[in-house]
N, C-alpha and C positions, 0 to 999 in steps of 0.2 A: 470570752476570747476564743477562735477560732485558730488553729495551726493549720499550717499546709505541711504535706506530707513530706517535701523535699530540702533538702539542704546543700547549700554548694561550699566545698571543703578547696581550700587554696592554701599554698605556702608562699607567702612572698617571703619569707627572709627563711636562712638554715635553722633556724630556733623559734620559727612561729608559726603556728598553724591558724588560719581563719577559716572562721565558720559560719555560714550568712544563711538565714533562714530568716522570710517573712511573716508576721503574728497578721492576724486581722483585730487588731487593739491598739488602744495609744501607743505611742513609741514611750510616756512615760509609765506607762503600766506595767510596759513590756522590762523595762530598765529596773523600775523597784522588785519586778520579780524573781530578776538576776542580783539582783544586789543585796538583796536584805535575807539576811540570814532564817528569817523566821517563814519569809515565803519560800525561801530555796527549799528548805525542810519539808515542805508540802508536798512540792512536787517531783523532783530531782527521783527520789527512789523507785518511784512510777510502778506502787506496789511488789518489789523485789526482794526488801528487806527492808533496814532500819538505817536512817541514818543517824550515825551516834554523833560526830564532830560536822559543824557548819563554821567556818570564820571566813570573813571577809574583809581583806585591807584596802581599799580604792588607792590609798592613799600611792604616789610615785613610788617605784621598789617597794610595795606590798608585796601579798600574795594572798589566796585562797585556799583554804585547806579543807576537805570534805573526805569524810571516814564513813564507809557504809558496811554493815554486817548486811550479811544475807545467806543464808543456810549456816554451815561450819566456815561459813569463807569472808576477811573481810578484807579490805581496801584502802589505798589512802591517796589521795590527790594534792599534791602540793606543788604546782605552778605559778608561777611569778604573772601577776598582774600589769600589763599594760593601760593605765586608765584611760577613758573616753571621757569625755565631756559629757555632761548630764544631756541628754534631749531638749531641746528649745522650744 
């Protein structure tokens, strides 16, 4: 899988941020890599630290939650999931 370097970052609503970056990979590769807990793991840390917590709810009012140590510092992400439809 190949990335391009750039991303284009928009807000259409006061409570949401999108973020559109091209893969050179299936659109479903691209989808299971964001989605599934055990590939986020892999890559997400991008050698910084550890990440301790991965969860992922697609489901409608889920949420995502991801906890990364990295030095003496760690972090936690917990935004509300808007689902997309699986890639066709």
């Amino acid at each position: 899988m190949t990335v391009t370097r750039s991303a284009t970052v928009t807000l259409p609503a006061e409570e949401q941020i999108l973020v559109t970056r091209e893969f050179d990979a299936p659109k479903e590769l691209v989808f299971k890599a964001w989605t599934t807990p055990e590939l986020v793991r892999r890559w997400w840390h991008a050698n910084r630290g550890e990440m301790t917590v991965c969860e992922i709810d697609l489901r409608p009012g889920g949420a995502w939650r991801y906890v990364m140590v990295a030095g003496r510092r760690d972090g936690s992400r917990l935004p509300r999931c808007l689902p997309r439809d699986r890639p066709q």
